[in-house]
C-alpha positions in Angstrom: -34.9 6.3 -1.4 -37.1 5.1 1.8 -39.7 6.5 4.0 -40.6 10.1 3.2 -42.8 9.9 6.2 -41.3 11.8 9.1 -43.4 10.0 11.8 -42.7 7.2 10.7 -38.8 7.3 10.4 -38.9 8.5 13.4 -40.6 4.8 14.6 -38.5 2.8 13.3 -35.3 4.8 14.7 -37.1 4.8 17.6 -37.4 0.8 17.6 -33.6 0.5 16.3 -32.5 3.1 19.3 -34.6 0.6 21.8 -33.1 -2.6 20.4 -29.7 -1.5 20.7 -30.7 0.4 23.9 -31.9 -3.4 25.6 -28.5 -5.3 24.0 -26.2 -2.4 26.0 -27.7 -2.4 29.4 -27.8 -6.5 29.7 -24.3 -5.9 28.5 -23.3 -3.7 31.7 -26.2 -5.5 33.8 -23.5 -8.5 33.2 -20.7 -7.0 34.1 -22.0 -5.1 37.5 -21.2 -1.9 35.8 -24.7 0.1 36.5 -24.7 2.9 39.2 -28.3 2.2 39.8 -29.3 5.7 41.4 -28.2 7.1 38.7 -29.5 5.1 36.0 -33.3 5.7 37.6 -33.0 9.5 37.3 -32.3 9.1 34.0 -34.5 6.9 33.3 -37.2 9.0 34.6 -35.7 12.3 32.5 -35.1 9.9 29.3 -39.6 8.5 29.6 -40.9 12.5 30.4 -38.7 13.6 27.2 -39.6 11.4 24.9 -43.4 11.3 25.8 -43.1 15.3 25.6 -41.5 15.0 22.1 -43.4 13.1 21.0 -46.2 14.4 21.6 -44.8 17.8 20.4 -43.9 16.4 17.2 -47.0 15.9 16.6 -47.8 19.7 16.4 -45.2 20.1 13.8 -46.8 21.3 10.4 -43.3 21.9 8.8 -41.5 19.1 8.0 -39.3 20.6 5.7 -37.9 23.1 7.8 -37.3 20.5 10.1 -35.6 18.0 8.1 -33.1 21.0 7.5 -33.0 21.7 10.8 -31.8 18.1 12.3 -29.5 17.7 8.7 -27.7 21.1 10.2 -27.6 19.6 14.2 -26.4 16.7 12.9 -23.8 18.3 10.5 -23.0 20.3 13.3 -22.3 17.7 15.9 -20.5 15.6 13.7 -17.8 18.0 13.2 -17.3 19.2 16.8 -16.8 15.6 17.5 -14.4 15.0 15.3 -12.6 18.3 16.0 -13.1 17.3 20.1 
């Protein structure tokens, strides 16, 4: 049924997230459509997060709870999309 691994999920959507990431702003780099004061701030925000939560996820001891956790977020967010 795949990884079990948490870290390591987390890697490889991590490396799918960047690939997709890379493809969308050469997309909009093409077409002249960055605001490019902008885009640094949150590029700044969108480095310190992800080196904080990473690191933070380290400290995580357990998984299962957490697993439960993002299932619920995402259950969550899913439905007040659709209802949006």
């Amino acid at each position: 049924l795949g990884y079990v691994n948490l870290h390591g999920m987390n890697g490889l959507k991590n490396l799918l997230s960047a690939v997709l990431s890379v493809i969308s702003v050469l997309t909009f780099i093409t077409a002249g459509l960055i605001a490019w004061e902008q885009a640094a701030v949150m590029v700044v925000g969108a480095m310190l997060g992800g080196y904080i939560g990473a690191r933070q996820s380290r400290k995580i001891v357990r998984t299962d709870l957490l697993r439960h956790f993002v299932t619920a977020v995402g259950a969550i967010m899913t439905v007040l999309f659709f209802l949006a």
